[in-house]
N, C-alpha and C positions, 0 to 999 in steps of 0.2 A: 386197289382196283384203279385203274386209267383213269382218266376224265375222257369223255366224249365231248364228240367236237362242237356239238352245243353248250357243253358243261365251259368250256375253253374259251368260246366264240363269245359267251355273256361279258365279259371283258372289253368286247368291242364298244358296247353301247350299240345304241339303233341307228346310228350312221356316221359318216367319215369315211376318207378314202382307207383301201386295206390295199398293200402289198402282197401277192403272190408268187411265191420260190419253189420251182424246182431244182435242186439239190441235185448235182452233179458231183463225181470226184472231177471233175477237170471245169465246170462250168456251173455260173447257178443263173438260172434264165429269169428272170423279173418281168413280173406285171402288176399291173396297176389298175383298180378298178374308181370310179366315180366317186364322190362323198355320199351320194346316195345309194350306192352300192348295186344300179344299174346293168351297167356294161367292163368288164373286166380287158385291158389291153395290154399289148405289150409293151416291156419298154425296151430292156437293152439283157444281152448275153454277158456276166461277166465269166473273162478268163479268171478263175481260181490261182492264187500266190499261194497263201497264208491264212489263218484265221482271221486274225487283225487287220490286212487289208481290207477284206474279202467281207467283212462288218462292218469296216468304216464305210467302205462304199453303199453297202444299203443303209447305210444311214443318212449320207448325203441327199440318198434318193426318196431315203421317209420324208426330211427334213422337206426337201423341196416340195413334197408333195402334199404334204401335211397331214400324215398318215398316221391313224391311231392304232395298226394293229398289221401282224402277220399271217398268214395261212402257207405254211409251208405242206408240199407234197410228203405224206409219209408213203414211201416204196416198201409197199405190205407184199409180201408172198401171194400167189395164187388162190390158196388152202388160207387165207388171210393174218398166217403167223407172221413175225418179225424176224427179217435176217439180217446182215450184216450192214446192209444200205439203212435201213431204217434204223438201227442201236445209232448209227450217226449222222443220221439228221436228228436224233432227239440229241443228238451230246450236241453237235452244232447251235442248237435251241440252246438250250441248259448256258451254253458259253456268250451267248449274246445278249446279255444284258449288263455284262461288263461295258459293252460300247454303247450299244442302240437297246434300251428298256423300253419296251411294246408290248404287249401281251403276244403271245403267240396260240394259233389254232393249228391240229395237224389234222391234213386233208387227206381221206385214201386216195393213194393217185395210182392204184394200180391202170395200168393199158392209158394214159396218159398219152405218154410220148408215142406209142404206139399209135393211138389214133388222131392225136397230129402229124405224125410222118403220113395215113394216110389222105388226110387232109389234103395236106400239101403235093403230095402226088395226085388227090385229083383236080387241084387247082393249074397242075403244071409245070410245078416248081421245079428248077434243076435242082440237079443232085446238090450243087457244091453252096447254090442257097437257101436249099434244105438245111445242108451242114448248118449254115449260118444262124439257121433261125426256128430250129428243131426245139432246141431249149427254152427261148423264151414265149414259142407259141405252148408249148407241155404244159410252162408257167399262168399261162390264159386258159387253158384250159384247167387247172387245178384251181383257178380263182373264181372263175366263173361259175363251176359246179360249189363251190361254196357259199359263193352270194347267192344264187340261185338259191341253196338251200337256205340261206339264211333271211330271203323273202318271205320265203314259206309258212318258215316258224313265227313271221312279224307280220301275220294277216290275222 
């Protein structure tokens, strides 16, 4: 049986900054929440190479930020089964402790990006810096809805 995402998130301990990833095949959108696990922001879009780059980079970005843990977006089906997006964000997980050892949580991120794109169209955003910044806002929203959850459970 799974671990749920409290079962996962115990790993964090009760504070420290957490990293949030949304898991693109071409981009993985990063955010960054508080040490006290407050307000979740974004940071930066990376373009997708390799594994190994593509790790070492959030590592640099753990590192900087002194981050004890991850909440990556699991892209669950509607009917909340697992398809092909999600078997690899968990192989992605599974592989990144070769470079960057963090504990990892997975977030459902279903309608995510979807309701950051409409976010951002009602803020006004054009199209092309939407494009720009579709990814690492999904990433604030998958972080967010976790610390939020993980308030919850620490009341």
């Amino acid at each position: 049986m799974t671990e749920t995402f409290e079962q996962q998130a115990g790993a964090f301990g009760l504070s420290g900054a957490l990293l949030g990833l949304d898991l693109g095949e071409k981009t993985i959108g990063v955010a960054v929440c508080d040490p006290a696990r407050q307000v979740a922001t974004p940071v930066e879009t990376i373009r997708r190479k390799k594994f190994t780059p593509d790790a070492e980079r959030l590592k640099l970005l753990a590192e900087e930020r002194k981050v004890v843990g991850l909440v990556l977006g699991l892209p669950r089906n509607m009917d909340g089964t697992e398809g092909p997006r999600a078997q690899s964000t968990r192989a992605f997980a599974r592989n990144l402790p070769r470079i960057l050892d963090l504990p990892v949580a997975f977030w459902d991120e279903r309608l995510s990006t979807v309701a950051m794109e409409r976010e951002l169209i009602a803020l006004d955003t054009s199209r092309a810096k939407r494009a720009d910044k579709i990814d690492e806002a999904a990433a604030t929203f998958i972080l967010q809805g976790a610390i939020d959850r993980l308030r919850g459970l620490n009341k």
